[in-house]
N, C-alpha and C positions, 0 to 999 in steps of 0.2 A: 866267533873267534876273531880277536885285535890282533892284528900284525904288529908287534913289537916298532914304537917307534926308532928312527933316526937320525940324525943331524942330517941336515941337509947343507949342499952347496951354498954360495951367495953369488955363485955367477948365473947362477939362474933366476936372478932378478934383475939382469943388465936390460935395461930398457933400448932403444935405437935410439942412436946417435943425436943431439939436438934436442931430443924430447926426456924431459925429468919431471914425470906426475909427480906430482902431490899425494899422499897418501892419507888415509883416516885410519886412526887405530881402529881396532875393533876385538872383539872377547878373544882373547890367544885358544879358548877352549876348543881342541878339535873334536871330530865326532863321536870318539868312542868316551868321549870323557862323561856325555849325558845321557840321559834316558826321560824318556816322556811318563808322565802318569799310568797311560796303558802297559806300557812294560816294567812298571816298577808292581804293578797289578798283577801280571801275568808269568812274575815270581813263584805265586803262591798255589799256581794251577799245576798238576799231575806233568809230570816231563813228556807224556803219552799226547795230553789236552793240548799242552800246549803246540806240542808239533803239527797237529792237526789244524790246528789253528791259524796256526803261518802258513804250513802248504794251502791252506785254503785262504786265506790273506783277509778272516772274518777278525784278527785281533785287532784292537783299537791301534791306531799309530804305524800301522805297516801298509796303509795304500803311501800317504803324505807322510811329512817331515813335518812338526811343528813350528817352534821356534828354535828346536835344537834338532839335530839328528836324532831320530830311534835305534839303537842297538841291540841288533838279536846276539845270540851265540850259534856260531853258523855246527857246532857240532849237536848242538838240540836240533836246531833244524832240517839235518838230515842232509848235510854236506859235507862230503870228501875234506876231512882237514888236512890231509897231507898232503892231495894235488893243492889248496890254498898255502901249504907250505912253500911250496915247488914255485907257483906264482910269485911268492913273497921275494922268493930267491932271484926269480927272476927279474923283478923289479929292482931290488940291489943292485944284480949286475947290470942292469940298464942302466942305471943311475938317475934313479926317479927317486924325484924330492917329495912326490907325493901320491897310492894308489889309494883310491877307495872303488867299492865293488856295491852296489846298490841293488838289493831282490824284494821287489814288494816292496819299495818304498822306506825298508830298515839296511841301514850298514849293516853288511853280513861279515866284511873285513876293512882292513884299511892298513896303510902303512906309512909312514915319513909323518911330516907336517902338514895334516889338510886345508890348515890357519894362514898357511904362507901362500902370499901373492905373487904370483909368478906372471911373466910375458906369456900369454897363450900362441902368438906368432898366428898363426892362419886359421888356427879357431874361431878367430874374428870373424871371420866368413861366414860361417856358421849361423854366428848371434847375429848377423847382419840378415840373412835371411828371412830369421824369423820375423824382425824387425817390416821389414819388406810386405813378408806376410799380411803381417795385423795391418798395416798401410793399405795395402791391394782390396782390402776387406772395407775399410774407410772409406776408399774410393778417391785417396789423393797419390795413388801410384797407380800405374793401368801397365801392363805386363807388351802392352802392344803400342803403346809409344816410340816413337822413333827419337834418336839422340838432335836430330834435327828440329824436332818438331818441339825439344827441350829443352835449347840452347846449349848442347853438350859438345864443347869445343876443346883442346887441348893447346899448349904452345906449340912452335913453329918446331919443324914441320907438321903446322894444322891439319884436322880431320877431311878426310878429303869427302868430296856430297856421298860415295859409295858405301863409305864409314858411314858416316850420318843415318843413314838408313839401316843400322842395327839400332833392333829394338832391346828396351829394359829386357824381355824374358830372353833375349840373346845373351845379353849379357850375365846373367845369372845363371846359366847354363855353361858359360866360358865358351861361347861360340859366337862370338861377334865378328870376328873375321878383323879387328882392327888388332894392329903391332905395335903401337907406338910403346915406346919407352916409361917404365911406369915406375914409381919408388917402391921401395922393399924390394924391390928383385934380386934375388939371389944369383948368382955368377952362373951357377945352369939353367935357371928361366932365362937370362940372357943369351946365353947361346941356346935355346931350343927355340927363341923367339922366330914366330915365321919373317919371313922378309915382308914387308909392308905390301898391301894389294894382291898376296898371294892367292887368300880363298875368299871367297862371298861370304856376308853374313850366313850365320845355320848351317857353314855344310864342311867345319872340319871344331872338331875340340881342342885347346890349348890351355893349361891352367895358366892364366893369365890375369896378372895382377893390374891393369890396366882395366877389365871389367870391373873386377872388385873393387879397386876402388874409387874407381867412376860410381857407382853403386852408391856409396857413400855420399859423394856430391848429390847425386838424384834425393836421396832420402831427406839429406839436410833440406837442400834448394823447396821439396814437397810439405815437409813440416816445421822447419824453423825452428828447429832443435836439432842439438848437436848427436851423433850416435851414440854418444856416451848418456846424455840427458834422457834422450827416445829407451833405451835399453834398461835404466835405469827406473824411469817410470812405467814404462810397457810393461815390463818383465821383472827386475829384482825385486822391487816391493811386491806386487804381488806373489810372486814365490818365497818372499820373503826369507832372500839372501841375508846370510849372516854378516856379510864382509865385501861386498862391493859399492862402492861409492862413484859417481859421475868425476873425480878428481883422479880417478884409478883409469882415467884414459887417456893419451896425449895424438897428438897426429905427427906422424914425421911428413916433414913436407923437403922438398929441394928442387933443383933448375931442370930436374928429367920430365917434368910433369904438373899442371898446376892442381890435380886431384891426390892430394895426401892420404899416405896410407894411414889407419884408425887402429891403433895397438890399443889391450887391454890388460892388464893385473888383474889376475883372480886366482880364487882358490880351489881345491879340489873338491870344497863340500859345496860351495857356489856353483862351479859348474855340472855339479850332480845334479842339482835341483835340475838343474837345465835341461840335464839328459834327462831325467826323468818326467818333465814338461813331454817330450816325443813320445819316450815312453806311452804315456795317458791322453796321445794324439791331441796335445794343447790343451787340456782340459785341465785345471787345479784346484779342487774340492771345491765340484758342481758351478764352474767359473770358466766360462773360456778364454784363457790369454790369448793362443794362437789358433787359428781355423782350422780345423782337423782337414778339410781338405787340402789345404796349405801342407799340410806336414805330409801328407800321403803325396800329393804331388811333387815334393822338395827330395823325397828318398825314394824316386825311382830313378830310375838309370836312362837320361836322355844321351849319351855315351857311352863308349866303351873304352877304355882310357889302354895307353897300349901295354901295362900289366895286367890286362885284363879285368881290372876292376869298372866298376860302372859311377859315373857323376850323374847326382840329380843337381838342383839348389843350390850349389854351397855345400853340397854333401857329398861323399862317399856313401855310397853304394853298392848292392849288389848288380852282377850281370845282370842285363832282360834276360827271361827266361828262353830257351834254347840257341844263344849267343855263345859261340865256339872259344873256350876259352885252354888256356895254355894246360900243358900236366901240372907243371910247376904250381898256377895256380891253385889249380882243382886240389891237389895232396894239401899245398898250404892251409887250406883251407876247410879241410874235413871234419875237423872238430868241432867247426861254429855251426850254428844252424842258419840255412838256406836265406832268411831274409835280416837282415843286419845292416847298418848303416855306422857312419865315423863324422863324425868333424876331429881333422888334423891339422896340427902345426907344425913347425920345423922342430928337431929336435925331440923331438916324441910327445909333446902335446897333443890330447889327446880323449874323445867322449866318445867310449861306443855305446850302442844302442842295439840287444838284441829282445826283438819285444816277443820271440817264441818264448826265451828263456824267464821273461818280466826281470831284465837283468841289464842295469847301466855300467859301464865300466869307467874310471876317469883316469888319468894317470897324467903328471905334471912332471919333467925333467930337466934335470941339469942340459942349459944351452951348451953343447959342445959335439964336435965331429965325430962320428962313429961306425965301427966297422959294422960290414956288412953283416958279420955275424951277431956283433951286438943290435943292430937295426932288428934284427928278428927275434931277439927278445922281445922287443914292444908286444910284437902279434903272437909270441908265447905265453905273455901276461893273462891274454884276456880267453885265447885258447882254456891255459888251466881254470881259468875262474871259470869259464862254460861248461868243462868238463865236470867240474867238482861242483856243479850246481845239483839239488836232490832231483831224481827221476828222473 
């Protein structure tokens, strides 16, 4: 089943202030427009065969994406088209430029423009991790270096020696214990910011954009490539991205900080592949991009964040297991299955990852302020797609 496309906003390609990428055309084709050779084959088999087929994910074209997206028909395959109705609906009212829903490797739905390059906002985090990853693996990033021992300095008011002593895996954890003033901060990281020197490295969580994108600095300073170049080569050629280019990144920099934050433009069928990289625990047809112990390590829960959710990596996560968490959450949350993971952005940008399900979700939104009640649209989207997956 196609979600009926629809226009989408253009302020949801407002980039940050100062930074104007460059963009590369590339095929406007979004995913349900193709079909690979195995599903134009798997036309002519019995409706019975084929469903069997796909739940068992023996058809050609449904582990990987080839050059295009695969597109099943999710009512052959044995999913609730109505709850995907209901999602469909729901992503309107969110105001999502773009959902695609990934099972086994085939679009099973989609809706908006998946073609359109959007700000990810804090998704970047995310891709930065993985990034991180395959470096750690190299052996030219080490998880236990200290920012002393790296020259990782900020402006005045400079890092004081106590800063200095959080390590890179501190700070990928959002536990470094340092405050300084970071770019991209939004008016309530601002005021949630602890007061400077309050806790030691490791022993309180902040999402804080002064790790992240210190983070950045580390990667470039280690490899001599920029995050967009690193990300680019690491990862979109071989996944073989349809529409991300290294000019599809800019840095906003300014006087708060000399570690600039690293925004990206991408698409929702681009950052499917992504999700579905985790998915297949870094592996991409018998190819390891990123280290599966990397991704198992990056979506555990080294916090418990005070919604009750769990931060591994750069990731959303779920709780550790018997970690007290709210009613609120637990109801919120019933419908997903127990181990799930997210990279998010402001605005509802947006990869989940539920690998009980073999089920990626992406969803890209119009930048703009939303109520509370619309905010939990987001997490009704991917609710209905779980529920409306077969069995």
């Amino acid at each position: 089943m196609s979600w009926p496309a629809r226009n989408s906003n253009s302020t949801g390609t407002i980039f940050p202030t100062g930074a104007t990428p460059k963009t590369v055309a590339r095929s406007a084709a979004s995913p349900s427009d193709v079909q690979d050779d195995g599903a134009r084959r798997c036309r002519i088999l019995s409706p019975e065969l084929r469903l069997r087929l796909l739940r068992r994910g023996d058809m050609k074209g449904a582990e990987y994406p080839g050059e295009k997206w695969n597109v099943v028909s999710a009512a052959d395959a044995g999913w609730n088209v109505d709850l995907l109705a209901e999602a469909k609906a729901a992503a309107r009212q969110f105001g999502s430029i773009a959902s695609v829903a990934i099972h086994r490797g085939s679009v099973v739905a989609s809706s908006g423009s998946a073609s359109k390059k959007v700000v990810i906002r804090s998704v970047r985090k995310s891709l930065l991790s993985a990034l991180i990853g395959i470096e750690v693996k190299r052996g030219r990033i080490r998880l236990d270096n200290t920012l002393g021992e790296l020259g990782i300095d900020d402006v005045a008011p400079s890092l004081s020696e106590a800063e200095k002593q959080a390590t890179v895996g501190d700070l990928i954890k959002a536990r470094s214990g340092i405050y300084h003033p970071a770019l991209a901060e939004s008016e309530q990281m601002k005021a949630d910011r602890p007061v400077r020197g309050s806790h030691p490295r490791d022993s309180h969580w902040y999402y804080n954009n002064w790790d992240f994108n210190a983070l950045g600095t580390i990667y470039e300073r280690a490899t001599g490539r920029s995050v967009f170049d690193g990300f680019h080569a690491d990862i979109a050629v071989p996944l073989g991205m349809q529409d991300f280019h290294p000019d599809d990144g800019a840095y906003l920099r300014g006087p708060e900080s000399e570690h600039p934050a690293y925004h990206f433009l991408m698409t929702a069928r681009d950052l499917a592949r992504f999700g579905l990289l985790y998915l297949r625990k870094g592996s991409w047809r018998g190819t390891e991009i990123v280290p599966r112990a990397w991704i198992e390590d990056s979506t555990k829960a080294y916090s418990i964040t005070p919604d009750g959710s769990g931060y591994g990596y750069m990731w959303w996560t779920t709780g550790r297991d018997g970690e007290a968490q709210s009613e609120a959450t637990v109801l919120r949350n019933a419908d997903l299955p127990r181990v799930r993971y997210f990279a998010h952005g402001g605005f509802g940008q947006m990869i989940g990852v539920l690998p009980a399900a073999e089920l990626v979700v992406v969803n890209l939104a119009v930048s703009r302020s939303r109520s509370a009640e619309e905010q939990r649209r987001l997490g009704d989207i991917v609710r209905l797609v779980a529920r409306a997956a077969p069995g």
